[in-house]
N, C-alpha and C positions, 0 to 999 in steps of 0.2 A: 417738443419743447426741451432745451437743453435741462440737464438733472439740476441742474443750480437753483434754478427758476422753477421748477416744476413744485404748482400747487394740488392740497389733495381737491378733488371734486367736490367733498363740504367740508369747514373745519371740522375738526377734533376739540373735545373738552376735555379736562381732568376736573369731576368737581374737589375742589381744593377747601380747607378747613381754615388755610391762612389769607389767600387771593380769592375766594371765593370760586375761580375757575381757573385753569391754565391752558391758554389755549394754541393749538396747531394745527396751522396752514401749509408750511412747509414738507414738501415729499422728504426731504432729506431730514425732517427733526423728526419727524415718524416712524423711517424707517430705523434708526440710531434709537428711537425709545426700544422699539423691539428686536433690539439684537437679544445676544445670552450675554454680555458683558454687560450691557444697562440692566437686564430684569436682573440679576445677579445681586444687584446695590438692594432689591426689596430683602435680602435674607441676611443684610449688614445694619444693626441701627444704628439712626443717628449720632446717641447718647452713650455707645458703649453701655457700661451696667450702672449707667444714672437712672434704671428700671426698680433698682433696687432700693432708691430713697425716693424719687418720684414716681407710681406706681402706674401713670400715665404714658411716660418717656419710650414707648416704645414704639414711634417714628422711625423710620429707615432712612439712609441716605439716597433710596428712590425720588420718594415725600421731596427729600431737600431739596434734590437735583433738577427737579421739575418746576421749583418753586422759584430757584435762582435763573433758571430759563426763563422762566414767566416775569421777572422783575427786569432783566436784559431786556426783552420783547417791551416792555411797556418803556422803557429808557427809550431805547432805541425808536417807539414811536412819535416821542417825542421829541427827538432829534432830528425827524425829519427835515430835509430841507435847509434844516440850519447850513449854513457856510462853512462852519468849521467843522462838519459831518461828511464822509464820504462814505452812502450808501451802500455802497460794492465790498462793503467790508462785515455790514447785517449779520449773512448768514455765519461769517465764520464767528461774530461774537455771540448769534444765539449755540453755537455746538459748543466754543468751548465753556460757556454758563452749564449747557447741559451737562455736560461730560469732564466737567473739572475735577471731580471726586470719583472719577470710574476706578481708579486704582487702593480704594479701602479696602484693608481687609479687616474680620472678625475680630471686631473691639477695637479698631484701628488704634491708634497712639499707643496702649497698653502692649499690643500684639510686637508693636513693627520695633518698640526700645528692648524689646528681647529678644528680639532674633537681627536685630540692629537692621535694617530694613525704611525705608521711606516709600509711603504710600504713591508720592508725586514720580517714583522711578518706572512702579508701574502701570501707574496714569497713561505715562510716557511710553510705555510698551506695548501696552494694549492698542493704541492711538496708531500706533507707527510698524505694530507687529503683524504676526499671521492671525486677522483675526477678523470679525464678520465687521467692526466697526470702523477698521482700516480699509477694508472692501467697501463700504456706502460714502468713507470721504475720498476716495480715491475716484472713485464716479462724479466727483465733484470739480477734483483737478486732481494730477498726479502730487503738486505740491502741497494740496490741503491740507493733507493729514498734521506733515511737517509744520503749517501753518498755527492749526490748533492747539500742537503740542508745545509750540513755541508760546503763544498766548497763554497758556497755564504755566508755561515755565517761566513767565515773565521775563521773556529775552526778543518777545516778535518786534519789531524793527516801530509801529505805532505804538505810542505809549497808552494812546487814550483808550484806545481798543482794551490792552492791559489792567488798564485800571478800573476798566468797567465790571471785572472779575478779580481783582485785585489790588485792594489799595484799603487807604484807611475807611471809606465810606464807597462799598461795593455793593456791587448784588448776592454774592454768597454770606457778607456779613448780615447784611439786610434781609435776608430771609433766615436764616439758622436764627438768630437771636427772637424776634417775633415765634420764629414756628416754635421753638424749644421752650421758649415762654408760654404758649397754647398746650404743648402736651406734658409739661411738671406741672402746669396751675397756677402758675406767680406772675405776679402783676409787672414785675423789673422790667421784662423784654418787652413792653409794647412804646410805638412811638407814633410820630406820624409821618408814614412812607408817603403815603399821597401828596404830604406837601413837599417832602423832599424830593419826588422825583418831578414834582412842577417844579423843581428852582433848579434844579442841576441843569447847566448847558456845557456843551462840550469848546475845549475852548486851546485853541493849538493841540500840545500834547498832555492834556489833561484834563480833567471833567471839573468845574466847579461849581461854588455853591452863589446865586442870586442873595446878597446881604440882607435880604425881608425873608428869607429863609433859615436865617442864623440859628433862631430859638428852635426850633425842630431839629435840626442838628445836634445844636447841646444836650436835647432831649434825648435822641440816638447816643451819642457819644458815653451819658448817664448809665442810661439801659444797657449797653454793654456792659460797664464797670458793675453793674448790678448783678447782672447774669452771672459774669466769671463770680464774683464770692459767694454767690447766692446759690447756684446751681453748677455750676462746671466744675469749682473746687469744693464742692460742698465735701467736707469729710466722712460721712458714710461712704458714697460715693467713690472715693480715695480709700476707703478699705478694700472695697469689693475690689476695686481695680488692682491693690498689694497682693490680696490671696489670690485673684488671678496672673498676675508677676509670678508668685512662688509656686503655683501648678506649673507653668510652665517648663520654668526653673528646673524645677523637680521631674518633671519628666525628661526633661534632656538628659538630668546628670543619669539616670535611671537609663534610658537607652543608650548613652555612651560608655555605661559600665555592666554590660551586656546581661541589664533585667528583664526576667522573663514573663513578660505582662499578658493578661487575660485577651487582654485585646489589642493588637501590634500597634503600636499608631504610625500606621502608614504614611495618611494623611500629611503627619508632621515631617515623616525621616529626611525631604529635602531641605525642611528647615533645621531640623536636631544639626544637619552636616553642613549647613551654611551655604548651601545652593541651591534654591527653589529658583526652579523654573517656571515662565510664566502659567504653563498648562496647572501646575499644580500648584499654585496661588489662586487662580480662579475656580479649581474644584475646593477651594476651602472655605468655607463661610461658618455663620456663627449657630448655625443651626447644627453642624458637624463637630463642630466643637464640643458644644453642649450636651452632644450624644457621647463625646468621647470621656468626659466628666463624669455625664450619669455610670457608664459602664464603670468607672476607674475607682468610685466610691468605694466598688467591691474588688479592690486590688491588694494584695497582698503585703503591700509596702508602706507602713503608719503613716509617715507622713503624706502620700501622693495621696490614700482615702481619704483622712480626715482633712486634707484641703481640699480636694473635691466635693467631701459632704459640706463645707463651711459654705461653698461659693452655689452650689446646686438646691442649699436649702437655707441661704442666709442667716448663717450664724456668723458674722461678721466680728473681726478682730473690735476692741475698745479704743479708744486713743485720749491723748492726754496734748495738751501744748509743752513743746520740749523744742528747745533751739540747738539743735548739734554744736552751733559754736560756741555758745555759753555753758555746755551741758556733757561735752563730751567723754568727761572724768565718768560719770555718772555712769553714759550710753555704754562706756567701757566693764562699769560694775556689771548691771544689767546684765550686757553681753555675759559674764563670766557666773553671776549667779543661774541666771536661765541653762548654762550648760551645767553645772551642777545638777541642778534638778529634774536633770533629765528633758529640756525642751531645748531642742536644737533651733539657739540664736536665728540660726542663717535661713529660716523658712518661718521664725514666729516672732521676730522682734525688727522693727525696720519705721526707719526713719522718712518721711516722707515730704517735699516740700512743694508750695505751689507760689511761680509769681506772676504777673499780669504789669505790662504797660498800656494803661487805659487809650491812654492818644500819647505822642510825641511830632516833634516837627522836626524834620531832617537835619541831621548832625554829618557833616562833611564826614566820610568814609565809613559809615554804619549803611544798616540794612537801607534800601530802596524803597520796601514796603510802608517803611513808616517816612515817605514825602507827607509834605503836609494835604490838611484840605483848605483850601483859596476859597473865601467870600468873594463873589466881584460886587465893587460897591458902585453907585452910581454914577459915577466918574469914571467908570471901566476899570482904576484901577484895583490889583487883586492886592488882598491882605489875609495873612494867614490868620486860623481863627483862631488860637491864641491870644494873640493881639487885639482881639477885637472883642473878647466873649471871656469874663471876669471865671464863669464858671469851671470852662474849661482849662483856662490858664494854670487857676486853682490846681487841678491835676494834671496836666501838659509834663511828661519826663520822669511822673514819679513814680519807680516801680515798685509794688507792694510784694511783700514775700510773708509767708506762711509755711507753717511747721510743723508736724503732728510727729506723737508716736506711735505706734499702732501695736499692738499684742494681743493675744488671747486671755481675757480672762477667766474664762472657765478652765483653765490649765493651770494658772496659779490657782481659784479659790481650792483648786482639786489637790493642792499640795496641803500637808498633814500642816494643821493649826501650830503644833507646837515645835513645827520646821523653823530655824532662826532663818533660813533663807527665804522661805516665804515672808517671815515679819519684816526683813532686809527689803525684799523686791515693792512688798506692799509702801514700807517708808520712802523709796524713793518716786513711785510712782504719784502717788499721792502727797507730794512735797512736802 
């Protein structure tokens, strides 16, 4: 039997915490779970160090990856057939569901704004490079690979294919938002997938939504907006994630001004020089990291320890609501008293922002991502749901932005009482 087609002799189960199971038939999604590039994703979690305010969150982007296959697979079952479905395209939307996030690294976002880096380049690499996962799609078609990598980079020639892994109402947002909501504990990410995936029909170059499906939708669309403030931006969260920014930080400038460290960080040096290669992005994961943290606690250099103890044993910066635009006079005192007293600004004082667009409907020459999602209403004709759906309208286009400051306060209380710079830093902190 050609490798396309070729199923296993019984399925395969994953029992799953969010689908209850994930299941596979396919030789080909089988053999892609057990490369070293997919097992790889179990040693990356989902949530970065959202571990450290939800004490659950410790989910990988294995968990995800199989979860958004599993929601593709059940879409796709129900497309069968449909008219406006061309089955011969199946297999490549269950790989790139699976393999959409093959290219995370340890603490992804956090990692990839300091070494300036995009996880999606080597998604792209792994996919198309010398590698065991380019060898199973290449058994498939010489152009497979090409085909996948095109599907997650949202340029493959079908749109609907695309959107089935990427759009406002997909399968990677539909499972992260539920699973991350199952392992923080909060009730915001749950909705109802089941009736959504009854109402989605595919429909020319885009998936829409059945209008007796609408209110599940608004529900979805809710539970996002909830998640991002509730959990993704949560400001503890946003600490852990700054004093791992300033390890970083600090180790570079520490290796590019030839310090002579306990323990070399190898691991890092293609990235300290701004050219990691793919070999040695895939030998890095978050378990290596952590190791390189616990060792550096005992480094000879104040600041690299005591930000490694902060983040190895959560002693987490404080923060305060402070608007850099209204506030900048201030941020610039701060800055200037903090070096005074000996706490160097640039590793303990930092400003942080977070914003989110819950939904929007496409705006001539802005991102693609944000097309809209289409009700078809009984007349066939489609209306976007904005238009149709008061709730979401309500938030349709409005981006919310969020501000923190972050510091150490054990650094100030530890400065002498009758210091004026300490009474200086405490007045402004404390408005």
């Amino acid at each position: 039997m050609e490798y396309r087609n070729e199923q296993l002799t019984e399925e395969k189960v994953f029992k799953d915490p969010v689908h209850r199971y994930v299941h596979v038939r396919d030789r080909v999604i089988w053999d892609l779970i057990g490369t070293p590039e997919f097992q790889r994703l179990r040693r990356i979690k989902q949530l970065g160090t959202s571990f450290y305010t939800f004490h659950g969150a410790e989910h990988s982007r294995f968990n995800h990856s199989l979860g958004v296959y599993e929601i593709v697979r059940r879409i796709l079952e129900n497309f069968k057939e449909h008219p406006d479905w061309n089955e011969k395209e199946r297999l490549l939307c269950l790989s790139a569901g699976l393999l959409h996030d093959l290219g995370h690294g340890p603490f992804s976002h956090t990692f990839e704004k300091v070494f300036d880096l995009d996880h999606e380049d080597f998604t792209r690499e792994i996919i198309l490079g010398d590698t065991n996962v380019n060898t199973i799609l290449k058994r498939v078609h010489p152009d497979f690979p090409q085909d996948v990598a095109d599907v997650i980079g949202k340029t493959y020639s079908n749109k609907l294919v695309v959107s089935l892994i990427s759009s406002q109402i997909d399968a990677d947002r539909m499972d992260y938002l539920q699973r991350d909501a199952y392992f923080t504990g909060v009730s915001y990410g749950h909705f109802d997938m089941e009736r959504i995936l009854r109402v989605m029909r595919p429909l020319d170059d885009q998936v829409v939504i059945k209008a007796t499906g609408m209110h599940a939708v608004e529900d979805y669309i809710m539970s996002r907006y909830q998640m991002y403030w509730q959990v993704y931006f949560h400001p503890v969260t946003r600490s852990s994630e700054v004093i791992l920014t300033k390890i970083l930080h600090r180790a570079r400038y520490l290796y590019e001004n030839n310090y002579d460290f306990k323990l070399a960080p190898s691991h890092f040096e293609s990235f300290f020089k701004g050219n990691p290669t793919l070999k040695d992005y895939l030998k890095l994961d978050e378990s290596i990291v952590f190791y390189y943290f616990q060792i550096w606690q005992e480094e000879n250099d104040p600041i690299l320890s005591d930000l490694c103890d902060r983040f190895v044993n959560r002693h987490l910066f404080k923060y305060i609501e402070f608007n850099p635009n209204h506030q900048f006079e201030q941020f610039m005192e701060l800055h200037q008293l903090f070096t005074e007293a000996g706490i160097d600004p640039d590793y303990y004082l930092e400003v942080d922002s977070s914003s989110d667009l819950p939904y929007d409907f496409y705006r001539p020459g802005e991102d693609e991502e944000r097309l809209p999602i289409h009700l078809l209403m009984q007349n066939d004709e489609l209306k976007e749901l904005s238009r149709h759906s008061d709730i979401v309208e309500a938030i349709s286009g409005k981006k919310r932005t969020d501000h923190k400051l972050y510091f150490p306060s054990d650094f100030i209380e530890g400065l002498s009482d009758h210091s004026p710079i300490k009474k200086r830093i405490l007045e402004i902190l404390e408005g």
